[in-house]
mmCIF file of the protein (N, C-alpha, C, O) and its ligand, coordinates in Angstrom:
data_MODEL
# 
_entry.id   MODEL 
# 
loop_
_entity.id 
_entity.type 
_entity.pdbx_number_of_molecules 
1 polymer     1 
2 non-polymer 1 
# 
_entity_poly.entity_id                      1 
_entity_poly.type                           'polypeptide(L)' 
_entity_poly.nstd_linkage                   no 
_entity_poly.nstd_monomer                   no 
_entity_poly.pdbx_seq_one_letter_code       
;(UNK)(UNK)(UNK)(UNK)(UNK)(UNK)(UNK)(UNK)(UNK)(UNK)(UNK)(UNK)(UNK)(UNK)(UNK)(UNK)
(UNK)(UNK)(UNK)(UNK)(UNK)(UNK)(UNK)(UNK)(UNK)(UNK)(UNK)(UNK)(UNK)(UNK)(UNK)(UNK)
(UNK)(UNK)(UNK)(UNK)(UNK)(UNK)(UNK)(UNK)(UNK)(UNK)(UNK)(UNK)(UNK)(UNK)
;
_entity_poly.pdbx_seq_one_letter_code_can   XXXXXXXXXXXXXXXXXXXXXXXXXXXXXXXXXXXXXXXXXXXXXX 
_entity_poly.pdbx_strand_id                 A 
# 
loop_
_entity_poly_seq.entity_id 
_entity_poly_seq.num 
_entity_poly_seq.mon_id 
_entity_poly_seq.hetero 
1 1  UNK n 
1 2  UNK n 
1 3  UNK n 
1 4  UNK n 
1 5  UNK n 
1 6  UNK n 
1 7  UNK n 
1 8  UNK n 
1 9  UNK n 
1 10 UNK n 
1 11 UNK n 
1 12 UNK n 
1 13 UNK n 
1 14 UNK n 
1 15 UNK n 
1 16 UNK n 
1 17 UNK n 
1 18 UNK n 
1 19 UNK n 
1 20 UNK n 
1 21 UNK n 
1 22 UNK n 
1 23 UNK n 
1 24 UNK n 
1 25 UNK n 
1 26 UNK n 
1 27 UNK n 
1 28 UNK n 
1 29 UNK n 
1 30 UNK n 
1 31 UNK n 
1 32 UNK n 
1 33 UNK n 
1 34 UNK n 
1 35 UNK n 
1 36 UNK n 
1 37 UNK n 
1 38 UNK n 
1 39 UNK n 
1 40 UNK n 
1 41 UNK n 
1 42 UNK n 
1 43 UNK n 
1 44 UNK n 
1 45 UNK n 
1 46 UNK n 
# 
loop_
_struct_asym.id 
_struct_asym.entity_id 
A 1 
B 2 
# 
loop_
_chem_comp.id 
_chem_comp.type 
_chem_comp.mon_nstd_flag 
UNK 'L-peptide linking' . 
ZN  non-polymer         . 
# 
_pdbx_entity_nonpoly.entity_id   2 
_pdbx_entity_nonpoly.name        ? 
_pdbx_entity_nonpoly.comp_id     ZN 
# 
_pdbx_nonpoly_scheme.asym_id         B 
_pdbx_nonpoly_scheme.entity_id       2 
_pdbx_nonpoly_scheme.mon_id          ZN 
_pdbx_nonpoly_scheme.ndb_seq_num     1 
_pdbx_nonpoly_scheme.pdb_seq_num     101 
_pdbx_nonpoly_scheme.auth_seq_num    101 
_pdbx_nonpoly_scheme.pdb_mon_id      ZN 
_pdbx_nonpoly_scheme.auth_mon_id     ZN 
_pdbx_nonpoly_scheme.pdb_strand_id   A 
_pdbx_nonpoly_scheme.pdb_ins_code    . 
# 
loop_
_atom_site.group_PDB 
_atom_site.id 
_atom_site.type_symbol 
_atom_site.label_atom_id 
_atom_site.label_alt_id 
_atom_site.label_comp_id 
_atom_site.label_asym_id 
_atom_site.label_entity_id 
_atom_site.label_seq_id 
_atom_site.pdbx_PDB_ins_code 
_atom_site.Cartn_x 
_atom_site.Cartn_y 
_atom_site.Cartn_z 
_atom_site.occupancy 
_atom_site.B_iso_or_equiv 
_atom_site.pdbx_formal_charge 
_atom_site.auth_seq_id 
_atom_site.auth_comp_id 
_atom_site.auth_asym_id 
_atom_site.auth_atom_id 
_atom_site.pdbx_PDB_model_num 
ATOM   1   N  N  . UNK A 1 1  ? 10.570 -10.465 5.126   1.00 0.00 ? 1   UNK A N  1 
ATOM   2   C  CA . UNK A 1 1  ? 9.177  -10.056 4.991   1.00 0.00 ? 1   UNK A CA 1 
ATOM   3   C  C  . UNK A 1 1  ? 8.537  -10.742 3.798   1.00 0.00 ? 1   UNK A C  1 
ATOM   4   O  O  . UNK A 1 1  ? 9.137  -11.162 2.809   1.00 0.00 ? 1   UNK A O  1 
ATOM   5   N  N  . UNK A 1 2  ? 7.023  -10.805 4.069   1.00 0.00 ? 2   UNK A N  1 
ATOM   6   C  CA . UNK A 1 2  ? 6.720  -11.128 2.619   1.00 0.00 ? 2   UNK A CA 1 
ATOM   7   C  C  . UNK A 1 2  ? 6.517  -10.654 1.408   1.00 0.00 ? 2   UNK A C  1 
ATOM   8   O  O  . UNK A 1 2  ? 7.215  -9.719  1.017   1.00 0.00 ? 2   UNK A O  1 
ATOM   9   N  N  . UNK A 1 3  ? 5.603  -11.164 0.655   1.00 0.00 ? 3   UNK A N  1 
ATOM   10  C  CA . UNK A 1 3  ? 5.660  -10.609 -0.904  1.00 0.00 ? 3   UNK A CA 1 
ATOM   11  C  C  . UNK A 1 3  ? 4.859  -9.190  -0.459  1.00 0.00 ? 3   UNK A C  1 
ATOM   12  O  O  . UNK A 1 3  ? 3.903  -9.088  0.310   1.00 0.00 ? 3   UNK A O  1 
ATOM   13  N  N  . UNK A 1 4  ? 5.593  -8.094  -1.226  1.00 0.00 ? 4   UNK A N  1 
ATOM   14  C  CA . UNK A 1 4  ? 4.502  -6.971  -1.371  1.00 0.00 ? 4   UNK A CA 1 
ATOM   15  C  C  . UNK A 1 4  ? 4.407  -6.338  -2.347  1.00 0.00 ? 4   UNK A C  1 
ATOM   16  O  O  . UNK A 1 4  ? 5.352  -6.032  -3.074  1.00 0.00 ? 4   UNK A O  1 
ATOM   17  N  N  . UNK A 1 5  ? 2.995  -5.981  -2.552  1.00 0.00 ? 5   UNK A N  1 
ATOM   18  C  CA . UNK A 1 5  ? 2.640  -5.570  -3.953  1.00 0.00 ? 5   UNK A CA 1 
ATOM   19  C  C  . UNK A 1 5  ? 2.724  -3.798  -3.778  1.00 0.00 ? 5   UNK A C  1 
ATOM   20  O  O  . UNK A 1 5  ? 2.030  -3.089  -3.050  1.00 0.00 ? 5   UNK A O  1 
ATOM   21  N  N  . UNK A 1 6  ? 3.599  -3.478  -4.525  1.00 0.00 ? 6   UNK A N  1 
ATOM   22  C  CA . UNK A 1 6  ? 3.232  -2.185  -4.379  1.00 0.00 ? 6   UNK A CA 1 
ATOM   23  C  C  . UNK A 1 6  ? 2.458  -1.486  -5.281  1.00 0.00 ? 6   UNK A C  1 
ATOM   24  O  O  . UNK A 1 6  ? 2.317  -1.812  -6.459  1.00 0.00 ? 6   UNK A O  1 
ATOM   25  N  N  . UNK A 1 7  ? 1.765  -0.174  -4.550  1.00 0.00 ? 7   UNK A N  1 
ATOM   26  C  CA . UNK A 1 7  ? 0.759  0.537   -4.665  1.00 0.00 ? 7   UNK A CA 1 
ATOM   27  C  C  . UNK A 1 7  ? 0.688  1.731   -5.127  1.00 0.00 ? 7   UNK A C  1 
ATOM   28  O  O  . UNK A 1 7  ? 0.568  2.763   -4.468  1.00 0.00 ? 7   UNK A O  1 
ATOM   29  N  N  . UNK A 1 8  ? 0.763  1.615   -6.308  1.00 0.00 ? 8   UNK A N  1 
ATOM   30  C  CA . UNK A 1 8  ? 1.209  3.193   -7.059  1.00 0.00 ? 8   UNK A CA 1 
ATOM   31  C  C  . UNK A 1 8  ? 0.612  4.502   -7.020  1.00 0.00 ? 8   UNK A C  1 
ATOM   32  O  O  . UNK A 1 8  ? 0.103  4.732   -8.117  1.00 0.00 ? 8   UNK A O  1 
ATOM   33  N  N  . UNK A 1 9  ? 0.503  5.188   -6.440  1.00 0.00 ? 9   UNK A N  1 
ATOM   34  C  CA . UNK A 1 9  ? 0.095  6.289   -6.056  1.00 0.00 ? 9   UNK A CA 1 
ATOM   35  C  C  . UNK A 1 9  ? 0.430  7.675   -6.991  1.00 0.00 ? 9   UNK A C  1 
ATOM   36  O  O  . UNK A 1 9  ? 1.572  8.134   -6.982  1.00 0.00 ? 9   UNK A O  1 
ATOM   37  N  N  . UNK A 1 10 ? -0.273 8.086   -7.516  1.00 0.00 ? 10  UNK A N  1 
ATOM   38  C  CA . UNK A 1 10 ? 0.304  9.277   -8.326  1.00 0.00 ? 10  UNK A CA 1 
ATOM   39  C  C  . UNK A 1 10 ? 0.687  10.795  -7.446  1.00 0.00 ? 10  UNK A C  1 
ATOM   40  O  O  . UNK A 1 10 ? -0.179 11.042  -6.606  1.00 0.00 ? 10  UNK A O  1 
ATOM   41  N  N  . UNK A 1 11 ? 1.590  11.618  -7.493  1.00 0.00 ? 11  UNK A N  1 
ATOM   42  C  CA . UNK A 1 11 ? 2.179  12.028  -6.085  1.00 0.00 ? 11  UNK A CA 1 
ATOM   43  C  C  . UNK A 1 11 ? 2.421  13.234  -6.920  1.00 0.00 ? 11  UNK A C  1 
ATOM   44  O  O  . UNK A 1 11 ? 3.403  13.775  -6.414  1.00 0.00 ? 11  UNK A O  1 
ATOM   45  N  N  . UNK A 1 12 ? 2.047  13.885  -7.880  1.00 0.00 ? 12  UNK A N  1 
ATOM   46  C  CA . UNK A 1 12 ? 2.061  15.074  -8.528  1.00 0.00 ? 12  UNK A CA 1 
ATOM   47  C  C  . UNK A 1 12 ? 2.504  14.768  -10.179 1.00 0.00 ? 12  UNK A C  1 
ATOM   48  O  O  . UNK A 1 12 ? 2.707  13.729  -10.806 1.00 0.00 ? 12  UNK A O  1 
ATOM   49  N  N  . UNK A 1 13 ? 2.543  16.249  -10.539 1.00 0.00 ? 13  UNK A N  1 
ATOM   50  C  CA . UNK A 1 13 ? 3.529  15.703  -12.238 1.00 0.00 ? 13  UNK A CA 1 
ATOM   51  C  C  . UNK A 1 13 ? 4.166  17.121  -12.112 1.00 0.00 ? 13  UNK A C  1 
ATOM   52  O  O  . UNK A 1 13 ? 3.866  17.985  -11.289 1.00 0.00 ? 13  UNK A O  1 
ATOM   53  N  N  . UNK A 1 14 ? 4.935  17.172  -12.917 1.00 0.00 ? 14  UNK A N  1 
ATOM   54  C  CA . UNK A 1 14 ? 5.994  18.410  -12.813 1.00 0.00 ? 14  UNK A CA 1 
ATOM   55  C  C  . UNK A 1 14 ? 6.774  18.408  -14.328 1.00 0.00 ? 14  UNK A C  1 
ATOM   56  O  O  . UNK A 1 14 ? 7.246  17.462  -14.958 1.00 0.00 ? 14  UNK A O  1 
ATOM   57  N  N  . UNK A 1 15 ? 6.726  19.565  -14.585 1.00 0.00 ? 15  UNK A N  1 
ATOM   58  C  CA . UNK A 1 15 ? 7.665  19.529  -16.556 1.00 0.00 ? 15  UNK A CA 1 
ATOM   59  C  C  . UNK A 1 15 ? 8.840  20.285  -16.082 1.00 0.00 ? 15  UNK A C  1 
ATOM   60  O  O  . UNK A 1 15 ? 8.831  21.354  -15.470 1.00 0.00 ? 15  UNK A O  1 
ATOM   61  N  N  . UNK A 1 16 ? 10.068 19.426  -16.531 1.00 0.00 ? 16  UNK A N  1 
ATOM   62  C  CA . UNK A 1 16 ? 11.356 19.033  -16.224 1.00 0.00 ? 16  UNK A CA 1 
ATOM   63  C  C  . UNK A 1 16 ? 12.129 20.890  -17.135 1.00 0.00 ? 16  UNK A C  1 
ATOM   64  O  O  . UNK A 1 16 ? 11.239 21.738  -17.190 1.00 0.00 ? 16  UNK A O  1 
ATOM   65  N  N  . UNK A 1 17 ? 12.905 21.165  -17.463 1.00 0.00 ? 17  UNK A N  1 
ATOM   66  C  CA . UNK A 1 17 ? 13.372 22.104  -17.892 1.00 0.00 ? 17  UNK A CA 1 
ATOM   67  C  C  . UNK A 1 17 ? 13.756 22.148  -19.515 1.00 0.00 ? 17  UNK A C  1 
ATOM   68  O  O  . UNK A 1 17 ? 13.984 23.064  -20.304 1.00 0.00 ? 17  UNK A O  1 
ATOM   69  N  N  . UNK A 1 18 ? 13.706 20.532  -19.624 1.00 0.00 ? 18  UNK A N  1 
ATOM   70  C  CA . UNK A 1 18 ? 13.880 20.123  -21.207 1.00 0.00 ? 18  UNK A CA 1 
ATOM   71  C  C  . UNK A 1 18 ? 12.386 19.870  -22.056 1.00 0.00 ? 18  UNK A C  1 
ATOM   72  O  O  . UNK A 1 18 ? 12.108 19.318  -23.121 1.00 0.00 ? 18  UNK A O  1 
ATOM   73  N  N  . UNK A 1 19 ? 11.608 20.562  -21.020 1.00 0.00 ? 19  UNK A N  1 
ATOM   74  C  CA . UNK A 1 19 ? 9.942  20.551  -21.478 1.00 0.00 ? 19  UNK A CA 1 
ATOM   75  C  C  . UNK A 1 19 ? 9.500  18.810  -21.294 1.00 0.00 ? 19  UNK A C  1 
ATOM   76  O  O  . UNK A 1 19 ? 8.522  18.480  -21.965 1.00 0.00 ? 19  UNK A O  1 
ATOM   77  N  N  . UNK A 1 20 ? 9.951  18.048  -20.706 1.00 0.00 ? 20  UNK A N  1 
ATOM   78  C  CA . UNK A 1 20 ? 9.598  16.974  -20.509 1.00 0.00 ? 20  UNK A CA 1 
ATOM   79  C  C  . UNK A 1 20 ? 8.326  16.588  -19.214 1.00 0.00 ? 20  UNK A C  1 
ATOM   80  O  O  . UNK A 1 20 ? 8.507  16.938  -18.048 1.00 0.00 ? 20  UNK A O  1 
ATOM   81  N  N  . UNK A 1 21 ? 7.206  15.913  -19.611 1.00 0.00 ? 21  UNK A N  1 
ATOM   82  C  CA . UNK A 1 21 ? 6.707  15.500  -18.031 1.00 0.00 ? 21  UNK A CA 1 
ATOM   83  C  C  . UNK A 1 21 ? 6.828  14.380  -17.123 1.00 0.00 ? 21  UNK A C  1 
ATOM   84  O  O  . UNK A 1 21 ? 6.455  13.217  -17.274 1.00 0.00 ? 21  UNK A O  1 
ATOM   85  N  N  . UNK A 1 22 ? 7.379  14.905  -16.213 1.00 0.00 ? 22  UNK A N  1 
ATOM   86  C  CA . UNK A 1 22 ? 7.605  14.126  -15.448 1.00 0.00 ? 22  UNK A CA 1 
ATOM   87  C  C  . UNK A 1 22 ? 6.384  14.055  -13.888 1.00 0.00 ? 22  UNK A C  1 
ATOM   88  O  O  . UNK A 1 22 ? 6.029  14.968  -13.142 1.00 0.00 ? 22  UNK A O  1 
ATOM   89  N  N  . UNK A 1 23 ? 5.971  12.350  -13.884 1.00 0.00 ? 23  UNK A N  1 
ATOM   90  C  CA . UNK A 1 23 ? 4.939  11.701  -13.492 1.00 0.00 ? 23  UNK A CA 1 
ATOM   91  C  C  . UNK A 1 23 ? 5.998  11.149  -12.421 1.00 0.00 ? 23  UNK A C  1 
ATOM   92  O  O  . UNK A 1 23 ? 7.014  10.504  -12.682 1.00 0.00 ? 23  UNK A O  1 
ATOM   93  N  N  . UNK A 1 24 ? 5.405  11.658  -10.798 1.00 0.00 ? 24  UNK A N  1 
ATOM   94  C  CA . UNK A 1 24 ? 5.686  10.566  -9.756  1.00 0.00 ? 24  UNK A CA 1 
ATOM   95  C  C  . UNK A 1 24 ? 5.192  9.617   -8.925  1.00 0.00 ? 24  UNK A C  1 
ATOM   96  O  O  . UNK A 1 24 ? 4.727  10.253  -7.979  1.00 0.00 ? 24  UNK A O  1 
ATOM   97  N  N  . UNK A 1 25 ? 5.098  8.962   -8.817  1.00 0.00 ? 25  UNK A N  1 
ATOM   98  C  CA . UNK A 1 25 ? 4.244  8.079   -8.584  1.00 0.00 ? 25  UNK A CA 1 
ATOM   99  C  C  . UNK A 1 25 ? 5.467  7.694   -6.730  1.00 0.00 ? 25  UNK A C  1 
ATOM   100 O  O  . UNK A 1 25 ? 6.617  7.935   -6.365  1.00 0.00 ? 25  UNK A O  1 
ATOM   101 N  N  . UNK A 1 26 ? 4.220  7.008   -6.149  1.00 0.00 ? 26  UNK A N  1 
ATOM   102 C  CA . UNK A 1 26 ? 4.608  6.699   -4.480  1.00 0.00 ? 26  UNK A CA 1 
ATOM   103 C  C  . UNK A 1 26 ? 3.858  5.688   -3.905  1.00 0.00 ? 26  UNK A C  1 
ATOM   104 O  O  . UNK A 1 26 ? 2.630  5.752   -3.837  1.00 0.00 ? 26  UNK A O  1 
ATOM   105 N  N  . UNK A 1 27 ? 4.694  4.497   -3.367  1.00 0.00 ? 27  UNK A N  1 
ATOM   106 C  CA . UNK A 1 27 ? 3.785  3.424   -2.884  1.00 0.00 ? 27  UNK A CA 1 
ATOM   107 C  C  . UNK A 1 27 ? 3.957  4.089   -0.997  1.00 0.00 ? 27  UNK A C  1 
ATOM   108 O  O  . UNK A 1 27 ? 4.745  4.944   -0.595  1.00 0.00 ? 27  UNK A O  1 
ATOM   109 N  N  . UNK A 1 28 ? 2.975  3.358   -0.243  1.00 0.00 ? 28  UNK A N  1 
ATOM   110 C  CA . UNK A 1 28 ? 2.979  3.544   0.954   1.00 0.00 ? 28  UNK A CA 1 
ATOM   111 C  C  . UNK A 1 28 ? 4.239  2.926   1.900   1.00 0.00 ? 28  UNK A C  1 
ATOM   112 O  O  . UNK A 1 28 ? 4.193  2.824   3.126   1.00 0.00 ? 28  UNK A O  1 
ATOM   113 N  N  . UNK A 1 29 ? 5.388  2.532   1.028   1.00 0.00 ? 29  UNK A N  1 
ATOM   114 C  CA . UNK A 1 29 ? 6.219  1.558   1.761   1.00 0.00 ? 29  UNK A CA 1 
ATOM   115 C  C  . UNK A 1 29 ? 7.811  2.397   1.626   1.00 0.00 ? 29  UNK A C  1 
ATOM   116 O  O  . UNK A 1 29 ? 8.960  2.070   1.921   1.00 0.00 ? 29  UNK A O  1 
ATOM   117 N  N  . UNK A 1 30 ? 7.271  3.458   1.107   1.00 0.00 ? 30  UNK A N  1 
ATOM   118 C  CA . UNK A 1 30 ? 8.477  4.059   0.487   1.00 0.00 ? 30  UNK A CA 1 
ATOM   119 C  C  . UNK A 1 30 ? 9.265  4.505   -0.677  1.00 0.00 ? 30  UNK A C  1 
ATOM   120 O  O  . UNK A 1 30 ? 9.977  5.439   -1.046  1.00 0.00 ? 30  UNK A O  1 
ATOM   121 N  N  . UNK A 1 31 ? 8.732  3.244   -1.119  1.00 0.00 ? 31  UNK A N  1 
ATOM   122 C  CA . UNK A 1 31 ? 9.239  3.342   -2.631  1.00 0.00 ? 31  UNK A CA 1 
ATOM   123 C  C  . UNK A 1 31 ? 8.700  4.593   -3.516  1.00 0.00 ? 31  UNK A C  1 
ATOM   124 O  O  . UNK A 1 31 ? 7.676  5.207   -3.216  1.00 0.00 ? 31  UNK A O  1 
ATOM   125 N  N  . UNK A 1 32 ? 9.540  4.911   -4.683  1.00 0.00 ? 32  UNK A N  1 
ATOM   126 C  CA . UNK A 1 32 ? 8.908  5.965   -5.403  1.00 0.00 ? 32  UNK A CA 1 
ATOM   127 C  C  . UNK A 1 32 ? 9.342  5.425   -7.124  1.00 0.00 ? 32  UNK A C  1 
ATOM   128 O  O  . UNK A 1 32 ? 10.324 4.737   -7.403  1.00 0.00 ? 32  UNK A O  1 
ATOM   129 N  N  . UNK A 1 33 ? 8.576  5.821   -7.854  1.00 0.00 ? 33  UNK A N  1 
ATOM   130 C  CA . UNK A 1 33 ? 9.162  6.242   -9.345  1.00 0.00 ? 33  UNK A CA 1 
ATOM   131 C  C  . UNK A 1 33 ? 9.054  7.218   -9.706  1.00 0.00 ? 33  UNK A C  1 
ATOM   132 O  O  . UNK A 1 33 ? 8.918  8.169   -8.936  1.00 0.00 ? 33  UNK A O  1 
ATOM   133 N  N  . UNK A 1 34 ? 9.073  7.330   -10.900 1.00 0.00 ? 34  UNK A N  1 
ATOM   134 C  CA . UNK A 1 34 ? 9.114  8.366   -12.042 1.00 0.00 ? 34  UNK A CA 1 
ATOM   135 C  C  . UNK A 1 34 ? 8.900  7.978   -13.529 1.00 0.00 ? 34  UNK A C  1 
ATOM   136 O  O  . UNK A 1 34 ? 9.648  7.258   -14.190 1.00 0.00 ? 34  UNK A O  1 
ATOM   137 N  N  . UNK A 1 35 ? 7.791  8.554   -13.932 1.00 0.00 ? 35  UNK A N  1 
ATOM   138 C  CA . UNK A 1 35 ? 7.503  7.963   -15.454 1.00 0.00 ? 35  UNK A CA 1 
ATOM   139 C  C  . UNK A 1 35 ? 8.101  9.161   -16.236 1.00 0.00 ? 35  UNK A C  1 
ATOM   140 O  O  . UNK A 1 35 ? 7.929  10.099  -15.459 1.00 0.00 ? 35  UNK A O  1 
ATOM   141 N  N  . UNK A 1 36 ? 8.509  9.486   -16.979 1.00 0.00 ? 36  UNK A N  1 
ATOM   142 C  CA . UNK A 1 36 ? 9.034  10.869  -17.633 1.00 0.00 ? 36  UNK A CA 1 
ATOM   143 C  C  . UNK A 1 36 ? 8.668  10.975  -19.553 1.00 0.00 ? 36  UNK A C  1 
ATOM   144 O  O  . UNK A 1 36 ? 9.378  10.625  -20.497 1.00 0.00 ? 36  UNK A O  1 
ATOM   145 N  N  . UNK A 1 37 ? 7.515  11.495  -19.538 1.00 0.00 ? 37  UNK A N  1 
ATOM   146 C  CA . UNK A 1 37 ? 6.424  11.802  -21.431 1.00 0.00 ? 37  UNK A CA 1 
ATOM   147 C  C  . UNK A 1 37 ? 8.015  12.924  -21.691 1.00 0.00 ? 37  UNK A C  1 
ATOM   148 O  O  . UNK A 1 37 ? 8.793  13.578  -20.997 1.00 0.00 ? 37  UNK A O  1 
ATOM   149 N  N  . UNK A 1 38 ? 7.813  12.605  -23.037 1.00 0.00 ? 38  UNK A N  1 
ATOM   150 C  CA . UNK A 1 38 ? 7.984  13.513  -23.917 1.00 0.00 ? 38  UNK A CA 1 
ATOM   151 C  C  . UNK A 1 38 ? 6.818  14.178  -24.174 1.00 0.00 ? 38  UNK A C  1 
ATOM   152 O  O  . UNK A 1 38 ? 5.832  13.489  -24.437 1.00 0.00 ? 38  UNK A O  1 
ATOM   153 N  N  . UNK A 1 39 ? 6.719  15.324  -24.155 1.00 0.00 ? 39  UNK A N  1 
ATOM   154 C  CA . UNK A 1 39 ? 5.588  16.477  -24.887 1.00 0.00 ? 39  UNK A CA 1 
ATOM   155 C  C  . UNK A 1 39 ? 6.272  16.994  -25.738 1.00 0.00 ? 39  UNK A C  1 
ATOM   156 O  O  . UNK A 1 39 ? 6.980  17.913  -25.326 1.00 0.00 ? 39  UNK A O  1 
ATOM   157 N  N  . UNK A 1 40 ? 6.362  16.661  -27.204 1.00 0.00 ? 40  UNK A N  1 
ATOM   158 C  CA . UNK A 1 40 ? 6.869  17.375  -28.353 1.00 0.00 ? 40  UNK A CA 1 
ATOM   159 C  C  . UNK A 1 40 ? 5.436  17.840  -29.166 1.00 0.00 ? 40  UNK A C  1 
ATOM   160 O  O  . UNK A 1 40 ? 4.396  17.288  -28.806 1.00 0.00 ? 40  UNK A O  1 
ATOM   161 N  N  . UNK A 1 41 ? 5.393  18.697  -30.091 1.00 0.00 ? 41  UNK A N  1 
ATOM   162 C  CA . UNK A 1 41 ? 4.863  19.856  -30.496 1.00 0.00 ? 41  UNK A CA 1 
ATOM   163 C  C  . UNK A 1 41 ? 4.467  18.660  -31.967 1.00 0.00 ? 41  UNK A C  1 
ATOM   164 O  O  . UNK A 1 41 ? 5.276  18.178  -32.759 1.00 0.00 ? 41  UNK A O  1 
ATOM   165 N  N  . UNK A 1 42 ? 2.800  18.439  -31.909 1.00 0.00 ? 42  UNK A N  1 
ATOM   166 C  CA . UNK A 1 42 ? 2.745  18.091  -33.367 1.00 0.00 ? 42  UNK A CA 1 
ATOM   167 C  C  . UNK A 1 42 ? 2.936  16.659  -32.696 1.00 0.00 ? 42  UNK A C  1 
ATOM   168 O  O  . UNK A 1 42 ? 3.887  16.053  -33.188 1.00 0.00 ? 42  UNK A O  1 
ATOM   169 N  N  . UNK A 1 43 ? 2.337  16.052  -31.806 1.00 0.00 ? 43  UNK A N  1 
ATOM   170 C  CA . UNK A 1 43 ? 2.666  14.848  -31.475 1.00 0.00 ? 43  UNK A CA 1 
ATOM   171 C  C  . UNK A 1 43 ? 1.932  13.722  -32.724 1.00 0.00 ? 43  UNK A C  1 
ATOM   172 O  O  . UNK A 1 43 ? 0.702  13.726  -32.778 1.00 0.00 ? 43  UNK A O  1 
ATOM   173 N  N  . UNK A 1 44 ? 2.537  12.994  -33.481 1.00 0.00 ? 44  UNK A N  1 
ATOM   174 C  CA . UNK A 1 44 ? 1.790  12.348  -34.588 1.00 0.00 ? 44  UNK A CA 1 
ATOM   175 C  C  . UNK A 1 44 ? 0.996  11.337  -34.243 1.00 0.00 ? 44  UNK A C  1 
ATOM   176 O  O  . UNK A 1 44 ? 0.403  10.908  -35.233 1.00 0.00 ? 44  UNK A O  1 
ATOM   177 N  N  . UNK A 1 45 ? 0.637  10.569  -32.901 1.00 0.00 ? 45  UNK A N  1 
ATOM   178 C  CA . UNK A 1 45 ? 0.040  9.309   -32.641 1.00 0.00 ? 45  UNK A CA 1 
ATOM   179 C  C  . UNK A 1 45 ? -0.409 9.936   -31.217 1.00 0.00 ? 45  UNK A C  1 
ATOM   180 O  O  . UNK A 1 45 ? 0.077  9.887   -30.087 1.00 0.00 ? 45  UNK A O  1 
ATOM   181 N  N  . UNK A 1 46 ? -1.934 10.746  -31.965 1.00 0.00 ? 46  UNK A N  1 
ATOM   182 C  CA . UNK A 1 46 ? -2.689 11.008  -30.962 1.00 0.00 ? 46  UNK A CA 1 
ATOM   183 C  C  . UNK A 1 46 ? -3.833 12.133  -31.682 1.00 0.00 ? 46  UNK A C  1 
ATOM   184 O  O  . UNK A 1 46 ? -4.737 12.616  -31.000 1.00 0.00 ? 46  UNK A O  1 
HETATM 185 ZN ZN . ZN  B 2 .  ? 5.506  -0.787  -1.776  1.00 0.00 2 101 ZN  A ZN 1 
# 
């Protein structure tokens, strides 16, 4: 097949049990990721 660009789709967010967020993202081809923030308390660069 040819080149394909995939298409990132944001597909919810959800905070993990270690208070982390976790970002999923979904192209139309199948594929999936996961971006995963720290949310700590007092974040200094922001
Ligand atoms: Zn794709």
């Amino acid at each position: 097949m040819g080149e394909h660009v995939h298409v990132r789709v944001n597909a919810g967010v959800a905070v993990s049990d270690a208070g982390e967020l976790v970002e999923t993202f979904r192209c139309g081809c199948g594929a999936t990721w996961t971006r995963v923030y720290r949310v700590e308390e007092g974040e200094p660069e922001r």
